[in-house]
Each structure stands twice: as C-alpha cells, then as structure tokens.
N, CA and C atoms as a LAMMPS dump frame, in Angstrom:
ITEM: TIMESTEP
0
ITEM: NUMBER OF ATOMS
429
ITEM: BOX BOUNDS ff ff ff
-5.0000000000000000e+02 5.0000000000000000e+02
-5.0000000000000000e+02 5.0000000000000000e+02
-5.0000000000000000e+02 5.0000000000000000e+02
ITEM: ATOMS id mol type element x y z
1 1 1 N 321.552 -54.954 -245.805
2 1 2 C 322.372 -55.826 -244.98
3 1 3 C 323.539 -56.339 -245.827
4 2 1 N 324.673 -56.464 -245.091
5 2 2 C 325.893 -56.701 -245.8
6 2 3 C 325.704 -57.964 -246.284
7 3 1 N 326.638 -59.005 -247.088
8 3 2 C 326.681 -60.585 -247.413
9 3 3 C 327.156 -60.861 -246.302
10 4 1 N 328.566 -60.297 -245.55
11 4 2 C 329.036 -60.886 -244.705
12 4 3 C 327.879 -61.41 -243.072
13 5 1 N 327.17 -60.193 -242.991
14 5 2 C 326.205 -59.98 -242.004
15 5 3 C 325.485 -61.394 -242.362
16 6 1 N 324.548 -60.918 -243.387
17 6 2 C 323.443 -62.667 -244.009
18 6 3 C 324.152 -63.587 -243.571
19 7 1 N 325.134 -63.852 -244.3
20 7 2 C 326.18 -65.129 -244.268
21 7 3 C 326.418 -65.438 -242.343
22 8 1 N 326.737 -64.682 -241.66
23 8 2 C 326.626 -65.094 -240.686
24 8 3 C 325.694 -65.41 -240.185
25 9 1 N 324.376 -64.894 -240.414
26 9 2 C 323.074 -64.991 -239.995
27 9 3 C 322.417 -66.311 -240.091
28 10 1 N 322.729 -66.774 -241.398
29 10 2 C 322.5 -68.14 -242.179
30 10 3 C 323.184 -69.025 -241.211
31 11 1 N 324.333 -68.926 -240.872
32 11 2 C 325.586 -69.876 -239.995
33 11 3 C 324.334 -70.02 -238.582
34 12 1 N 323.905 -69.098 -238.367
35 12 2 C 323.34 -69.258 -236.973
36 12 3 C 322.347 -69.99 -237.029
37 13 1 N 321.768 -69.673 -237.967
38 13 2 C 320.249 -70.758 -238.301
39 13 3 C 320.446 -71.65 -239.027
40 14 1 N 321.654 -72.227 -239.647
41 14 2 C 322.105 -73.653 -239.7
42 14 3 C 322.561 -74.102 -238.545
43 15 1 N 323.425 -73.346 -237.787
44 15 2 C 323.447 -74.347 -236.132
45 15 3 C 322.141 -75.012 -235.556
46 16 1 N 321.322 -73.713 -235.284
47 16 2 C 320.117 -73.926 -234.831
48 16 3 C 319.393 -75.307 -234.93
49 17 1 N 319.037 -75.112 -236.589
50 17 2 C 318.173 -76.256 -237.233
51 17 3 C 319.2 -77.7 -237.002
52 18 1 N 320.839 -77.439 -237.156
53 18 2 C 321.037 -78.981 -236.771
54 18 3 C 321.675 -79.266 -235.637
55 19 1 N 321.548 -78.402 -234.544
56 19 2 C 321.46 -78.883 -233.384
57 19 3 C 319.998 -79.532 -232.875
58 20 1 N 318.789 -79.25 -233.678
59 20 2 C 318.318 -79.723 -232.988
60 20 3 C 317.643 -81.143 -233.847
61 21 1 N 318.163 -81.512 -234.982
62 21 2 C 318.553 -82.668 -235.572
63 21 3 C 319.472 -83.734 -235.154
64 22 1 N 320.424 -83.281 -233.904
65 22 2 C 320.958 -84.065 -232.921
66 22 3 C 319.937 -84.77 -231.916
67 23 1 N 319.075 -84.449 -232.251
68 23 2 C 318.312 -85.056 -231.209
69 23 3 C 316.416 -85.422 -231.906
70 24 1 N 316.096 -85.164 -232.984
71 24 2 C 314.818 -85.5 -233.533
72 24 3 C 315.399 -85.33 -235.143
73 25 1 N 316.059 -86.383 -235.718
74 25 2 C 316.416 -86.634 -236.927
75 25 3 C 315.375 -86.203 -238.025
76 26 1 N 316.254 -85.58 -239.32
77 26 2 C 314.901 -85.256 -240.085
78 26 3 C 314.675 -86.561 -240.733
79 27 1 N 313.205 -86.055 -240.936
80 27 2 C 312.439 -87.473 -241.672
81 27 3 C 311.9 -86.945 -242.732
82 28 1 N 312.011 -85.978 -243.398
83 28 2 C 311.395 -84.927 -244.394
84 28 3 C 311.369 -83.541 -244.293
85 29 1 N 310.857 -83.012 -245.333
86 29 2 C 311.289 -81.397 -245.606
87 29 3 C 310.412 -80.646 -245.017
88 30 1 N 309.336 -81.294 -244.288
89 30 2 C 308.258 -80.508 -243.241
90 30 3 C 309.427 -79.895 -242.017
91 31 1 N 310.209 -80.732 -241.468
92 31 2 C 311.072 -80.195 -240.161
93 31 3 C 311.871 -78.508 -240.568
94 32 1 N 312.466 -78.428 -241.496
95 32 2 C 312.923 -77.439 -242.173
96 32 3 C 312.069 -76.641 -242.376
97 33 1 N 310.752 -76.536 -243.103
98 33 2 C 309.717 -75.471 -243.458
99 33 3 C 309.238 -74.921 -241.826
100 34 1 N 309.032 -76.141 -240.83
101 34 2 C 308.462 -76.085 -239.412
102 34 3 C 309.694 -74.503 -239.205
103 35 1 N 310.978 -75.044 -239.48
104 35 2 C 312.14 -74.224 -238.569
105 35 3 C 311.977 -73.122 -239.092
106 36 1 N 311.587 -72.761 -240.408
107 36 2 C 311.682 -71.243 -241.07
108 36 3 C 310.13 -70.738 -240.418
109 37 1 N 309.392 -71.467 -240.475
110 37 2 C 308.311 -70.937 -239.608
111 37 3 C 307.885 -70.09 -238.546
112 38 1 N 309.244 -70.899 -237.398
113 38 2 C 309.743 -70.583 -236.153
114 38 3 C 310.322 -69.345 -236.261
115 39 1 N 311.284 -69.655 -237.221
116 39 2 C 312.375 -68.352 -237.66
117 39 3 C 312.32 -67.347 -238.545
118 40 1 N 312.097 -66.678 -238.488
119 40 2 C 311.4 -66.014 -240.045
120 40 3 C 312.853 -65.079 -240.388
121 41 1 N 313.707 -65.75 -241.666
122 41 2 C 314.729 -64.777 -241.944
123 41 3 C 314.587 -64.422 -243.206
124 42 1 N 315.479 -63.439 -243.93
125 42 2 C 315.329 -62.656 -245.429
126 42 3 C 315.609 -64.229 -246.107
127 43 1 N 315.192 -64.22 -247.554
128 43 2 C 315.167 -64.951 -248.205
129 43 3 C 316.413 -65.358 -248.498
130 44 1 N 317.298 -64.357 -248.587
131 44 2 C 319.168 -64.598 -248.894
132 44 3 C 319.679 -65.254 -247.559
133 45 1 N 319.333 -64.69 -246.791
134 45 2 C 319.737 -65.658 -245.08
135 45 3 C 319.08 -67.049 -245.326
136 46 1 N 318.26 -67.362 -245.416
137 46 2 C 317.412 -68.662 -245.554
138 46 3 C 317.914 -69.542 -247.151
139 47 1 N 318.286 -68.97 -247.661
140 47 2 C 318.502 -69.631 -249.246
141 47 3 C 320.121 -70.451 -248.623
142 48 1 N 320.71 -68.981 -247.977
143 48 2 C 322.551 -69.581 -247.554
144 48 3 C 322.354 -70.486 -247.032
145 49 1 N 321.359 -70.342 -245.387
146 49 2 C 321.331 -71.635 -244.18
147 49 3 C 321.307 -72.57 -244.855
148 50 1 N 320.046 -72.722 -246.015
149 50 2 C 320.207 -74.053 -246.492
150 50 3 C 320.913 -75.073 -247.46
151 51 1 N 321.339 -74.034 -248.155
152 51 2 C 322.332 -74.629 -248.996
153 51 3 C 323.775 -75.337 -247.46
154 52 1 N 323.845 -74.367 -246.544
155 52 2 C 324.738 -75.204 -245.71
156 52 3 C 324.09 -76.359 -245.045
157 53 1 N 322.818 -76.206 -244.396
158 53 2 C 322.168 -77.517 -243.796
159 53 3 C 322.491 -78.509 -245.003
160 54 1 N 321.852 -78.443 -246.295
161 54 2 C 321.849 -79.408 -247.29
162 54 3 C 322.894 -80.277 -247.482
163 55 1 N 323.734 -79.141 -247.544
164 55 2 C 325.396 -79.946 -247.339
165 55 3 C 326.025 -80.696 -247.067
166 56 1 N 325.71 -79.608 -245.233
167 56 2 C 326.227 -80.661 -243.893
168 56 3 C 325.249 -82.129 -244.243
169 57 1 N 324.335 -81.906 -244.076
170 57 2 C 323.606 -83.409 -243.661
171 57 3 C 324.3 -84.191 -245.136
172 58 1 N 324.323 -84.175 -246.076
173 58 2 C 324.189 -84.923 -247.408
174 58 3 C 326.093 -85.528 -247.214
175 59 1 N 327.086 -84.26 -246.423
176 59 2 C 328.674 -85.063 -246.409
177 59 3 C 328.963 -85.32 -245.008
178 60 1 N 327.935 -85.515 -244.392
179 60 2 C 328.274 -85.371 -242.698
180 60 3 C 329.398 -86.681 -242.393
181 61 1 N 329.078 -87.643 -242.831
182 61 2 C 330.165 -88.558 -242.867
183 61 3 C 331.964 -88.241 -243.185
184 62 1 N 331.608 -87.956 -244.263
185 62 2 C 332.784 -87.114 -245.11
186 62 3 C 333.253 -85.918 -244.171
187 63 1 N 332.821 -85.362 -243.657
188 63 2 C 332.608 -84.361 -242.674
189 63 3 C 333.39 -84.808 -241.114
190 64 1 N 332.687 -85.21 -240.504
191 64 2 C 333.073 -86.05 -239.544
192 64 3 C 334.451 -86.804 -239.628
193 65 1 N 334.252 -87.445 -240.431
194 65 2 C 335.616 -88.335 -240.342
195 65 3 C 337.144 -87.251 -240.673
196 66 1 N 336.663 -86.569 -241.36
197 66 2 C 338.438 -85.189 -241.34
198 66 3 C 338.322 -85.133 -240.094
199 67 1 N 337.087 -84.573 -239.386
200 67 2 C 338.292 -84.058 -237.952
201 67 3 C 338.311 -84.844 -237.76
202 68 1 N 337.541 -86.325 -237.094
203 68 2 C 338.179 -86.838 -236.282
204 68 3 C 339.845 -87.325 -236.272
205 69 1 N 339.959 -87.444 -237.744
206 69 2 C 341.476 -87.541 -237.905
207 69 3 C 342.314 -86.232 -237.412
208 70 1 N 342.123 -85.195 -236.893
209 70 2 C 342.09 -84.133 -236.521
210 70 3 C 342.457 -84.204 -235.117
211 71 1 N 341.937 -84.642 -234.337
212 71 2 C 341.619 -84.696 -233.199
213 71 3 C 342.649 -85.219 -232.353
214 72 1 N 343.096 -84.524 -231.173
215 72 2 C 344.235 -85.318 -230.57
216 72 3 C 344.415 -84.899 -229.397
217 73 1 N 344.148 -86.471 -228.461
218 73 2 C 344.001 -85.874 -227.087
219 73 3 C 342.052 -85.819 -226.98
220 74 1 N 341.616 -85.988 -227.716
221 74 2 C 340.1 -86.081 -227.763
222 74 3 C 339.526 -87.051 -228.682
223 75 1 N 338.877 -87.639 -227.576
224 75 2 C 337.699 -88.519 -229.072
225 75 3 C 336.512 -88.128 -229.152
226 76 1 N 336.001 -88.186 -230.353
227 76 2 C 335.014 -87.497 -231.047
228 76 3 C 333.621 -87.767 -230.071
229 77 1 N 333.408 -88.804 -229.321
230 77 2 C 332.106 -88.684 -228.454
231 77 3 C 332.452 -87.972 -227.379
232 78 1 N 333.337 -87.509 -227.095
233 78 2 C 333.571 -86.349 -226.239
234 78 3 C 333.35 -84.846 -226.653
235 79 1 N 333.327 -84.85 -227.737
236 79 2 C 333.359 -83.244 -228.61
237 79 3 C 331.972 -82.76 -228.464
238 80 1 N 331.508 -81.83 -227.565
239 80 2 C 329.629 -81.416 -227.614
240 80 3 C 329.346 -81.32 -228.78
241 81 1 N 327.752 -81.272 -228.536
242 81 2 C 327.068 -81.122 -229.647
243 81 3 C 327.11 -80.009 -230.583
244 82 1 N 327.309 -78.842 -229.597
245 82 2 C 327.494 -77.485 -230.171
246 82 3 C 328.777 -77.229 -231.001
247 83 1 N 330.02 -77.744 -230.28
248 83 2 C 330.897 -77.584 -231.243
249 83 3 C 331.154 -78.536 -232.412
250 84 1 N 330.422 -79.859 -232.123
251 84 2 C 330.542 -80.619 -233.192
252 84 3 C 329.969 -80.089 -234.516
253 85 1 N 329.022 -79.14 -234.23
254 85 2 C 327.802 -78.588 -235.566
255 85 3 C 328.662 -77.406 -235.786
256 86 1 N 329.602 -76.611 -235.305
257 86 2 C 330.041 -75.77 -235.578
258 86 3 C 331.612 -76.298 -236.216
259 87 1 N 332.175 -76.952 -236.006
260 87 2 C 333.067 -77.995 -237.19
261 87 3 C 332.644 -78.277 -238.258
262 88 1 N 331.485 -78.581 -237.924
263 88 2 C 330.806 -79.216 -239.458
264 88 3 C 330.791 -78.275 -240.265
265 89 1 N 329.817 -77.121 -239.672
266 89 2 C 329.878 -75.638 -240.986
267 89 3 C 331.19 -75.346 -241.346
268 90 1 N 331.894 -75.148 -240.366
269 90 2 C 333.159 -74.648 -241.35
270 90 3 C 333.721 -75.602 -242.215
271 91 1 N 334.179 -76.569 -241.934
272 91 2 C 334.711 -77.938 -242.435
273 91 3 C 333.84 -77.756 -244.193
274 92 1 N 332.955 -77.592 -244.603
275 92 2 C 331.59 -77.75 -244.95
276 92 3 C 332.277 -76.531 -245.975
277 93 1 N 331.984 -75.782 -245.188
278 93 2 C 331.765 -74.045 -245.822
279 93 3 C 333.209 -73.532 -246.708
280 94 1 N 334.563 -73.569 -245.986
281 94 2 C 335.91 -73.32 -246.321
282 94 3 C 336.526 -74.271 -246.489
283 95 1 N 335.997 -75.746 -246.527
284 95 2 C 336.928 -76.867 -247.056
285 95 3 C 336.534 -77.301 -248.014
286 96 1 N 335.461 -77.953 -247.931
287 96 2 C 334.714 -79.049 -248.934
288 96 3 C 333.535 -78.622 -250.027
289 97 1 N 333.102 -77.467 -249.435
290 97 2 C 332.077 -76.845 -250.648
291 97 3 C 332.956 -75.522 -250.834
292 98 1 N 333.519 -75.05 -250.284
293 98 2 C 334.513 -73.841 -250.835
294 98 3 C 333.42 -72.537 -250.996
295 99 1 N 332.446 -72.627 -250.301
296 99 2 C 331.72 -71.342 -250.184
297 99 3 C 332.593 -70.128 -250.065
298 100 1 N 333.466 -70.1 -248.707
299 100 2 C 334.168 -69.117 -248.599
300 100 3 C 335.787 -69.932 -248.589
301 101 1 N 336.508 -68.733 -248.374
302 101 2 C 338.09 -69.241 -247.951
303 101 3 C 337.865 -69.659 -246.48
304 102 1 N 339.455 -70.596 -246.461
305 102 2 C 339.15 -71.373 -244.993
306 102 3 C 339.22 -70.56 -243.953
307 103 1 N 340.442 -69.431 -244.241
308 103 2 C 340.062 -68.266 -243.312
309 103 3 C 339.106 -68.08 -242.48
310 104 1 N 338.619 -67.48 -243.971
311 104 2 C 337.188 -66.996 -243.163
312 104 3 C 336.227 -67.697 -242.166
313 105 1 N 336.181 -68.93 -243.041
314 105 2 C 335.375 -70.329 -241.846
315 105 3 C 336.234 -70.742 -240.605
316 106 1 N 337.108 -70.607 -240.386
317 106 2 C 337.808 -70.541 -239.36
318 106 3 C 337.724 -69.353 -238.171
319 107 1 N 337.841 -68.108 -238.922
320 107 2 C 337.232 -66.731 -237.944
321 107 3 C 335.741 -67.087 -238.004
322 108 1 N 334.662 -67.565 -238.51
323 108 2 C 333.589 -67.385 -238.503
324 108 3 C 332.965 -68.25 -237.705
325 109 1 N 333.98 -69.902 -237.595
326 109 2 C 333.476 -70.776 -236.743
327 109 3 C 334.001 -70.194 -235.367
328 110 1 N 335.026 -69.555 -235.032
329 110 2 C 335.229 -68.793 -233.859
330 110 3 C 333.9 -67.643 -233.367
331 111 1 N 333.639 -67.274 -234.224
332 111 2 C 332.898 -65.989 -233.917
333 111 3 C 331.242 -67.199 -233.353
334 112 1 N 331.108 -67.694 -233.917
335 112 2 C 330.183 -68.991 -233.608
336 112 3 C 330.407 -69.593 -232.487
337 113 1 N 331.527 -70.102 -232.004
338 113 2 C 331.929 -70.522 -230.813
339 113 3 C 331.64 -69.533 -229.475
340 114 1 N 332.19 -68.15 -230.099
341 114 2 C 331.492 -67.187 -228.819
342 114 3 C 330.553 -67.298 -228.397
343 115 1 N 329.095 -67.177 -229.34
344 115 2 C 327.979 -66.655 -229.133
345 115 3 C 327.239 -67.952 -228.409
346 116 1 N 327.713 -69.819 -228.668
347 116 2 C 326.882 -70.42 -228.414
348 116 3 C 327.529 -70.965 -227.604
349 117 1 N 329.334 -71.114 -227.754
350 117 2 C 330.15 -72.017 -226.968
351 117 3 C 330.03 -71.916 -225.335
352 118 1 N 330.612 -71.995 -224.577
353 118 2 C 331.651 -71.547 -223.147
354 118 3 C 332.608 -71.496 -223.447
355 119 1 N 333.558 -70.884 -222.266
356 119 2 C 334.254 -69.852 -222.472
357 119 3 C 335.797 -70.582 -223.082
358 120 1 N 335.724 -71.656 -223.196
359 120 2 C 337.28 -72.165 -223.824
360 120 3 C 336.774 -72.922 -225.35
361 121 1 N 335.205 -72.364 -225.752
362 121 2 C 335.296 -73.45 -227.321
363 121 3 C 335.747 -72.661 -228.008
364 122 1 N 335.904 -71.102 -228.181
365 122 2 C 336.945 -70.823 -229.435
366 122 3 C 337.944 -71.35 -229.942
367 123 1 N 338.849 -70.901 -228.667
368 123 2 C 339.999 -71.511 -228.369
369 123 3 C 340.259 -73.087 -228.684
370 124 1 N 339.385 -74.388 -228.316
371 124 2 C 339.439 -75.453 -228.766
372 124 3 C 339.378 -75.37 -230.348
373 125 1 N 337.651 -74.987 -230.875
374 125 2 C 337.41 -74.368 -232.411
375 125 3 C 338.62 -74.027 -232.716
376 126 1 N 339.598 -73 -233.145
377 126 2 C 340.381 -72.72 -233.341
378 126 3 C 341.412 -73.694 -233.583
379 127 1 N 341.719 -74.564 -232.552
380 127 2 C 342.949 -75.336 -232.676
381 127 3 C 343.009 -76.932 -233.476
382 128 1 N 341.511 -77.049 -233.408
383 128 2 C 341.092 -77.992 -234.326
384 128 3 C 340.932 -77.967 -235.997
385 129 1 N 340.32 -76.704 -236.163
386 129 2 C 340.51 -76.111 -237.334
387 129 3 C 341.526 -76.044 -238.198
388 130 1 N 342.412 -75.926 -237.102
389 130 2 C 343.888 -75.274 -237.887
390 130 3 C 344.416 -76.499 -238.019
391 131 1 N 344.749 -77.448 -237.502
392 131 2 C 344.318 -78.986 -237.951
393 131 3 C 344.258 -79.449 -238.392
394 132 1 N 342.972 -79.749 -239.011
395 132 2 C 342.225 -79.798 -239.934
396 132 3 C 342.764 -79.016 -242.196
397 133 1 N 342.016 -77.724 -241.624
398 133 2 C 342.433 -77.341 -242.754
399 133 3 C 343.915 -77.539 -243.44
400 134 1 N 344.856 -77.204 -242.07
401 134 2 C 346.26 -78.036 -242.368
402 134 3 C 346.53 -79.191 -242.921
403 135 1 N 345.702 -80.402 -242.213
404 135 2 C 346.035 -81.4 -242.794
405 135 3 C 345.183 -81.878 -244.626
406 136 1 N 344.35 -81.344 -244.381
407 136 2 C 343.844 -81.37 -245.425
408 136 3 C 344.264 -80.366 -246.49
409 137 1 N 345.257 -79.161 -246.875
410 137 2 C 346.114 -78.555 -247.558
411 137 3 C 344.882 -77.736 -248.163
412 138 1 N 343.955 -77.266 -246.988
413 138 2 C 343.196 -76.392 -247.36
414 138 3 C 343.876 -75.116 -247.185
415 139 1 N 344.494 -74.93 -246.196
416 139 2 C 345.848 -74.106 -245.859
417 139 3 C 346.76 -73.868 -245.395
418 140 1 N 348.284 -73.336 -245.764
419 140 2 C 349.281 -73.745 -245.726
420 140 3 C 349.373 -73.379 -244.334
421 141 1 N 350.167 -74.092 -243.29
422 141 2 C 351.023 -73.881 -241.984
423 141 3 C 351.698 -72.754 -242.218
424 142 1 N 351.899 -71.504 -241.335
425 142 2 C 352.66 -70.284 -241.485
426 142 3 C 353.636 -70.673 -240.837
427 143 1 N 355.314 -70.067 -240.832
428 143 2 C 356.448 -70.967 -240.205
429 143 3 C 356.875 -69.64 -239.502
C-alpha cells in the first residue's frame, strides 16, 4: 500500500474516532483501543490516525480559533460537525504539525469532504482553507 493511500486511510479513522468524541468525550485511552478494536487497520494507518487524533485533541483550541478567524459570513456554531473535524485535520496536518504541505491538506481535506460531506462541503472546505492557510502564511495567495 502506497503512504499516500495509509495516510489517507489514517485521515478517515481520525475523522471517525473524533467525530464521535463530539458527542462522548474521551475520558481515557480505553475509548481509542475500544475504536481500533472496532476498526482493525495496518499498524502504519493506525500509528498516522493517531499521531493526528493526538494532535487534534492536545491543539484543538489553537486549532479552532485560526479558522474561526477564517470564517466569514459564518459563525463557527454553525459549521457541522463533520466539517468542523475535517478543518481540524488539515489545519493540524499542513499548518501546525507540518506533517504534509498545505497543499496537500487542502486536496486531502477536499477529498474528505466528498466521501463524508454533502454535496457543497468541498467547495465550502476549500474556501475556508484557502483562508486560512493564507492568512496564516502557510501559503502564498497566487495573483
């Protein structure tokens, strides 16, 4: 299996696990072992997810607060759950831990938006992103 393949794979089962931390907060490292339980992925898929779960949860603040400065024309308790967790990874992934380039977390939080969004969260994803990474001089505005 490719990195790129894992790496996406991981993205999916970090949504997973913290979407459903939107709604039964972890209280310990049993909820996580429970989710790989559920999920059974290669050890490199499961090592990535968590280094991103770890992340997200540990800068979610830090996290959160870029976009919302981001945001325009929307306030943040309006933003679903789904795309809110899919901001976070990228934000996370191509900004702040620099896993990948923002690029990439930008096509990748799109490609994410397909599979879980409806049919206009790319398109939102996308425009927030660019945003975002903009304002934060993760990457330059093309003219």
């Amino acid at each position: 299996m490719l990195v790129g393949e894992r790496r996406r794979k991981a993205r999916v089962a970090a949504l997973q696990f913290l979407f459903g931390l939107e709604f039964h907060p972890l209280e310990g490292k049993e909820e996580l072992e429970d989710f790989w339980k559920s999920n059974p992925y290669r050890k490199t898929v499961r090592f990535y997810a968590e280094k991103l779960i770890r992340g997200i949860i540990e800068k979610q603040e830090e996290i959160d607060e870029i976009i919302k400065k981001s945001l325009t024309k929307w306030k943040w308790e309006r933003v679903g759950y789904i795309e809110k967790i899919i901001l976070r990874i990228a934000v996370y992934e191509g900004g702040i831990s620099g896993l990948v380039s923002a690029r990439t977390s930008i096509s990748e939080a799109i490609e994410l938006a397909k599979m879980f969004g409806a049919e206009d969260t790319p398109k939102f994803i996308n425009g927030i992103l660019d945003r975002v990474f903009t304002n934060q001089n993760w990457i330059e505005k093309e003219k």
